[in-house]
C-alpha positions as YAML, in Angstrom:
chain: A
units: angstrom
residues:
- id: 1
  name: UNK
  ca: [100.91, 110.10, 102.05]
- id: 2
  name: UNK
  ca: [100.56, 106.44, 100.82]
- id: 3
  name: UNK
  ca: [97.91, 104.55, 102.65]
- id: 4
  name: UNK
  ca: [96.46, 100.99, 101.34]
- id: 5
  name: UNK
  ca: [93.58, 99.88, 102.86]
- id: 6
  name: UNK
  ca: [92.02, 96.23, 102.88]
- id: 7
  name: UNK
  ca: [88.52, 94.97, 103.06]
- id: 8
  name: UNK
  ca: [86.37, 91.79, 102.36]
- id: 9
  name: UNK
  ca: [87.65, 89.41, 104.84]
- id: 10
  name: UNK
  ca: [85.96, 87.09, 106.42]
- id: 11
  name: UNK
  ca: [84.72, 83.86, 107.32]
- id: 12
  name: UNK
  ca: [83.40, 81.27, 105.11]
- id: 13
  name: UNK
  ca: [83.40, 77.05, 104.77]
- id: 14
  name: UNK
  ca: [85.72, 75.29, 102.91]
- id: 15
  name: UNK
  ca: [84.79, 75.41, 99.60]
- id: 16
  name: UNK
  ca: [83.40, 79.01, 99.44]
- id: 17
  name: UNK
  ca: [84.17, 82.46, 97.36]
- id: 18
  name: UNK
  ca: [85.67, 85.65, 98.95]
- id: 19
  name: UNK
  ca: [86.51, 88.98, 97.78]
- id: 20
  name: UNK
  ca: [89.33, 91.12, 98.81]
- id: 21
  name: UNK
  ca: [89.64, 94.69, 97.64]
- id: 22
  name: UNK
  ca: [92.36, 97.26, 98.31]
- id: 23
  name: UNK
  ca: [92.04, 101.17, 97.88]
- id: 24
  name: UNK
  ca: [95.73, 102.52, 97.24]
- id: 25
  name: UNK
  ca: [95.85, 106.43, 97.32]
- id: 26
  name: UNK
  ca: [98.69, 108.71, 97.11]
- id: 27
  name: UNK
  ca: [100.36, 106.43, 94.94]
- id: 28
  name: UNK
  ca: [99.38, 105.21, 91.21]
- id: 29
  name: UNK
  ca: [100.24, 102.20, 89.78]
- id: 30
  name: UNK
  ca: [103.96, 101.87, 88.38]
- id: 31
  name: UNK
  ca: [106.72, 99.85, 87.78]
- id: 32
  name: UNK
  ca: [107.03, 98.29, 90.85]
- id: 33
  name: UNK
  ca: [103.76, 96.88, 90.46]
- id: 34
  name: UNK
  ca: [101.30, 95.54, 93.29]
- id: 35
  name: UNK
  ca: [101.15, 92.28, 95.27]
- id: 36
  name: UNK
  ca: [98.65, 90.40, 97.77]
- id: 37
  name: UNK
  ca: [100.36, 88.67, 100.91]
- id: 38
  name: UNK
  ca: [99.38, 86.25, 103.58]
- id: 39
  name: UNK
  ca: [100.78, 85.10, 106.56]
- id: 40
  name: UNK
  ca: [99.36, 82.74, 108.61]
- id: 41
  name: UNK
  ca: [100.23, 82.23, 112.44]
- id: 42
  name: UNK
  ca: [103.70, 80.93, 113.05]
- id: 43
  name: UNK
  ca: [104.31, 80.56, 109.36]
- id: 44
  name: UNK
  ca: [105.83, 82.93, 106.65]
- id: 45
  name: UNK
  ca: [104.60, 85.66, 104.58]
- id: 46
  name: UNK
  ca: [103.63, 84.00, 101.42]
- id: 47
  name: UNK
  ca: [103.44, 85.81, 98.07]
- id: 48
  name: UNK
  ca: [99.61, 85.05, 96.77]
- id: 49
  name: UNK
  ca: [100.07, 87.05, 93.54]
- id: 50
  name: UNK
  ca: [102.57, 89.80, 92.34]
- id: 51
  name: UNK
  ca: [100.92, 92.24, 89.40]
- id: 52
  name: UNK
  ca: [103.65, 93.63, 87.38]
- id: 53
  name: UNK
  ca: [102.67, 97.00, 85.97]
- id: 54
  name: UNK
  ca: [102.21, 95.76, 82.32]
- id: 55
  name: UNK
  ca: [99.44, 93.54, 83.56]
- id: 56
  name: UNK
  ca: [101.05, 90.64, 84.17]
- id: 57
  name: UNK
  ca: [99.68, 88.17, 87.08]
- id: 58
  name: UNK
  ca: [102.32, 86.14, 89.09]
- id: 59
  name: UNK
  ca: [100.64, 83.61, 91.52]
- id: 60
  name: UNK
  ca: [101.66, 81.62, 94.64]
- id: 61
  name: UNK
  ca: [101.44, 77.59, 93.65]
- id: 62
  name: UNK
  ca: [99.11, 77.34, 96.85]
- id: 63
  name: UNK
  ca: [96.33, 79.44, 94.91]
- id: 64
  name: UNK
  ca: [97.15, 78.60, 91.21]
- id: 65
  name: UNK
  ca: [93.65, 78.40, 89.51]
- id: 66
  name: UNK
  ca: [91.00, 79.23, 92.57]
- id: 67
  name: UNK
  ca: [92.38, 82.94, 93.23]
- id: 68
  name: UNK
  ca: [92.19, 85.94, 90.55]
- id: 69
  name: UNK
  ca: [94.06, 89.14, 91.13]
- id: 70
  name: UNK
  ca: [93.33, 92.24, 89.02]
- id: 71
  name: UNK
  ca: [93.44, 95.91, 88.75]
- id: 72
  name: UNK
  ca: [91.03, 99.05, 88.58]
- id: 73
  name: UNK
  ca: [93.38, 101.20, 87.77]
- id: 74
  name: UNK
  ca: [90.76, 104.18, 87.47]
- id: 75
  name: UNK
  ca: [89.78, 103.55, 90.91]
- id: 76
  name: UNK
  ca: [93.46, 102.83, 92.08]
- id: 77
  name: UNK
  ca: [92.42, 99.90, 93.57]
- id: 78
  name: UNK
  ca: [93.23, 96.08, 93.21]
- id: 79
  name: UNK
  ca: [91.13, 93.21, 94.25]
- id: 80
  name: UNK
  ca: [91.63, 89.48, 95.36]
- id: 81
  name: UNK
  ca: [88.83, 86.85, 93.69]
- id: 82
  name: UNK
  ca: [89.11, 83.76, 96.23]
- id: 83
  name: UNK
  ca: [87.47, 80.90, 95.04]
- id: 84
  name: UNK
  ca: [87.08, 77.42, 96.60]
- id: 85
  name: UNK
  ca: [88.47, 78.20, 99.80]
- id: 86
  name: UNK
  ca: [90.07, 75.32, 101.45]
- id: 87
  name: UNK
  ca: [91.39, 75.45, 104.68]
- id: 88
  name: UNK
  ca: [94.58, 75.89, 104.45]
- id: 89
  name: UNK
  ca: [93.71, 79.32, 103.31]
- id: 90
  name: UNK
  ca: [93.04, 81.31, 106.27]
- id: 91
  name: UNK
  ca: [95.32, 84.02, 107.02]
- id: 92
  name: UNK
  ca: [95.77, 87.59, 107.00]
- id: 93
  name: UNK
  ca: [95.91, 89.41, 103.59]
- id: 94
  name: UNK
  ca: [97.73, 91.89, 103.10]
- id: 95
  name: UNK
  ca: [98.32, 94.08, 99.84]
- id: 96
  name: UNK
  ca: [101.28, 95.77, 99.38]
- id: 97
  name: UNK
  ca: [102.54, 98.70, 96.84]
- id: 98
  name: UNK
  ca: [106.05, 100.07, 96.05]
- id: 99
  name: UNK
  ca: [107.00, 103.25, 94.86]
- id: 100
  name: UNK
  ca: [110.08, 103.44, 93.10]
- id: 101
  name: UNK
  ca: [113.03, 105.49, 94.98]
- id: 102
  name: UNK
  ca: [115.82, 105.58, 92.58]
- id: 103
  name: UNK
  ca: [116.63, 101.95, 91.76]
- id: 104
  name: UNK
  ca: [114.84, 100.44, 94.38]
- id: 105
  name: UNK
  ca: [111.33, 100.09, 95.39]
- id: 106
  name: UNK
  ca: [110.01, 101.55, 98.57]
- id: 107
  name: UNK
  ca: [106.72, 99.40, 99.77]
- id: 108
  name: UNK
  ca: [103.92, 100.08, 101.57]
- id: 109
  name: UNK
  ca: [101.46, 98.04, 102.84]
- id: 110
  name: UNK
  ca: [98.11, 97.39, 104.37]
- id: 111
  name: UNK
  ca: [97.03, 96.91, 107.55]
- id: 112
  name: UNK
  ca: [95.68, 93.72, 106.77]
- id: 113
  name: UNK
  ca: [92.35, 91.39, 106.45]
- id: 114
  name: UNK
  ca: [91.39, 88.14, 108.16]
- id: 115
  name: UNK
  ca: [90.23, 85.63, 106.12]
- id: 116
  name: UNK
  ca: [88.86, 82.27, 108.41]
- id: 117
  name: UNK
  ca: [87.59, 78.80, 106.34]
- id: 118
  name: UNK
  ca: [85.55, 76.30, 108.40]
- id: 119
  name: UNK
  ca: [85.28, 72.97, 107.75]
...
Protein backbone atom coordinates (compact mmCIF):
# COMPACT_ATOMS: atom_id res chain seq x y z
CA UNK A 1 0.00 0.00 0.00
CA UNK A 2 1.39 3.46 -1.05
CA UNK A 3 0.78 6.10 1.52
CA UNK A 4 2.67 9.69 1.45
CA UNK A 5 2.41 11.59 4.31
CA UNK A 6 3.11 15.46 4.81
CA UNK A 7 4.33 17.47 7.71
CA UNK A 8 5.92 20.93 8.58
CA UNK A 9 3.22 23.26 7.74
CA UNK A 10 2.48 26.08 9.26
CA UNK A 11 2.24 29.58 9.89
CA UNK A 12 4.87 32.10 9.62
CA UNK A 13 5.33 36.14 8.44
CA UNK A 14 6.21 37.10 5.25
CA UNK A 15 9.62 36.77 4.90
CA UNK A 16 10.18 33.57 6.99
CA UNK A 17 11.68 29.81 6.40
CA UNK A 18 9.54 26.59 6.44
CA UNK A 19 10.19 23.04 6.08
CA UNK A 20 8.07 20.48 4.46
CA UNK A 21 8.92 16.81 4.65
CA UNK A 22 7.17 13.81 3.09
CA UNK A 23 7.56 10.04 4.20
CA UNK A 24 6.69 7.85 1.00
CA UNK A 25 6.43 4.05 1.89
CA UNK A 26 5.46 1.21 -0.16
CA UNK A 27 6.90 2.77 -3.02
CA UNK A 28 10.75 3.70 -3.80
CA UNK A 29 11.84 6.24 -5.85
CA UNK A 30 11.72 5.57 -9.78
CA UNK A 31 11.28 6.84 -12.98
CA UNK A 32 8.38 8.68 -12.53
CA UNK A 33 10.04 10.71 -10.09
CA UNK A 34 8.43 12.90 -7.18
CA UNK A 35 6.76 16.33 -7.14
CA UNK A 36 5.48 19.01 -4.46
CA UNK A 37 1.98 20.71 -5.27
CA UNK A 38 -0.02 23.60 -4.03
CA UNK A 39 -3.27 24.79 -4.49
CA UNK A 40 -4.54 27.64 -3.06
CA UNK A 41 -8.39 28.43 -2.56
CA UNK A 42 -10.24 29.00 -5.79
CA UNK A 43 -7.06 28.77 -7.77
CA UNK A 44 -5.21 25.80 -9.53
CA UNK A 45 -2.93 23.16 -8.50
CA UNK A 46 0.42 24.59 -9.19
CA UNK A 47 3.52 22.45 -9.78
CA UNK A 48 6.21 23.86 -7.02
CA UNK A 49 8.96 21.42 -8.11
CA UNK A 50 9.00 18.06 -10.10
CA UNK A 51 12.27 15.68 -9.08
CA UNK A 52 13.04 13.49 -11.92
CA UNK A 53 14.60 10.26 -10.71
CA UNK A 54 18.19 11.10 -11.94
CA UNK A 55 18.19 14.01 -9.56
CA UNK A 56 17.10 16.54 -11.50
CA UNK A 57 15.02 19.60 -9.83
CA UNK A 58 12.23 21.24 -11.97
CA UNK A 59 10.71 24.36 -10.21
CA UNK A 60 7.51 26.46 -10.49
CA UNK A 61 8.65 30.28 -11.66
CA UNK A 62 6.60 31.44 -8.46
CA UNK A 63 9.38 29.77 -6.15
CA UNK A 64 12.51 29.94 -8.45
CA UNK A 65 15.43 30.68 -5.97
CA UNK A 66 13.59 30.84 -2.28
CA UNK A 67 12.33 27.03 -2.35
CA UNK A 68 14.78 23.83 -2.40
CA UNK A 69 13.42 20.40 -3.08
CA UNK A 70 15.53 17.29 -2.41
CA UNK A 71 15.62 13.68 -1.69
CA UNK A 72 16.60 11.15 1.19
CA UNK A 73 16.37 8.45 -0.67
CA UNK A 74 17.55 6.10 2.31
CA UNK A 75 14.77 7.36 4.29
CA UNK A 76 12.31 7.40 1.23
CA UNK A 77 11.43 10.65 1.97
CA UNK A 78 11.58 14.13 0.17
CA UNK A 79 11.52 17.49 1.71
CA UNK A 80 10.43 21.14 0.74
CA UNK A 81 13.14 24.08 1.98
CA UNK A 82 10.79 27.33 1.88
CA UNK A 83 12.61 30.31 2.20
CA UNK A 84 11.44 33.96 2.26
CA UNK A 85 7.93 33.30 2.37
CA UNK A 86 5.88 35.94 0.82
CA UNK A 87 2.39 35.94 0.84
CA UNK A 88 1.36 34.78 -1.99
CA UNK A 89 2.64 31.51 -0.78
CA UNK A 90 0.10 30.11 1.41
CA UNK A 91 -1.56 27.08 0.32
CA UNK A 92 -1.83 23.52 0.79
CA UNK A 93 1.20 21.30 -0.13
CA UNK A 94 0.87 18.44 -1.32
CA UNK A 95 3.57 15.79 -2.49
CA UNK A 96 2.81 13.45 -4.89
CA UNK A 97 4.57 10.02 -6.21
CA UNK A 98 3.90 7.83 -9.30
CA UNK A 99 4.53 4.39 -9.80
CA UNK A 100 4.96 3.31 -13.16
CA UNK A 101 2.03 0.92 -14.60
CA UNK A 102 3.17 -0.07 -17.96
CA UNK A 103 3.73 3.16 -19.89
CA UNK A 104 2.05 5.34 -17.71
CA UNK A 105 2.48 6.57 -14.28
CA UNK A 106 0.01 5.85 -11.57
CA UNK A 107 0.24 8.80 -8.72
CA UNK A 108 -0.38 8.98 -5.39
CA UNK A 109 -0.53 11.65 -3.22
CA UNK A 110 -0.64 13.20 0.18
CA UNK A 111 -3.14 14.30 2.19
CA UNK A 112 -1.80 17.58 2.31
CA UNK A 113 -0.14 20.53 4.61
CA UNK A 114 -1.25 24.10 5.28
CA UNK A 115 1.17 26.52 4.95
CA UNK A 116 -0.30 30.36 6.18
CA UNK A 117 2.21 33.73 5.69
CA UNK A 118 1.17 36.86 7.65
CA UNK A 119 2.00 40.06 6.82
Amino acid sequence: QVRLVESGGGSVQAGGSLKLSCAVSGLRFNSCGMEWFRQAPGKERESVAFIENQGVITYGDSVKGRFTASVDRAKNSLYLQMNDLKIEDPAVYYCAAGLPKGRVCETYWGQGTQVTVSS
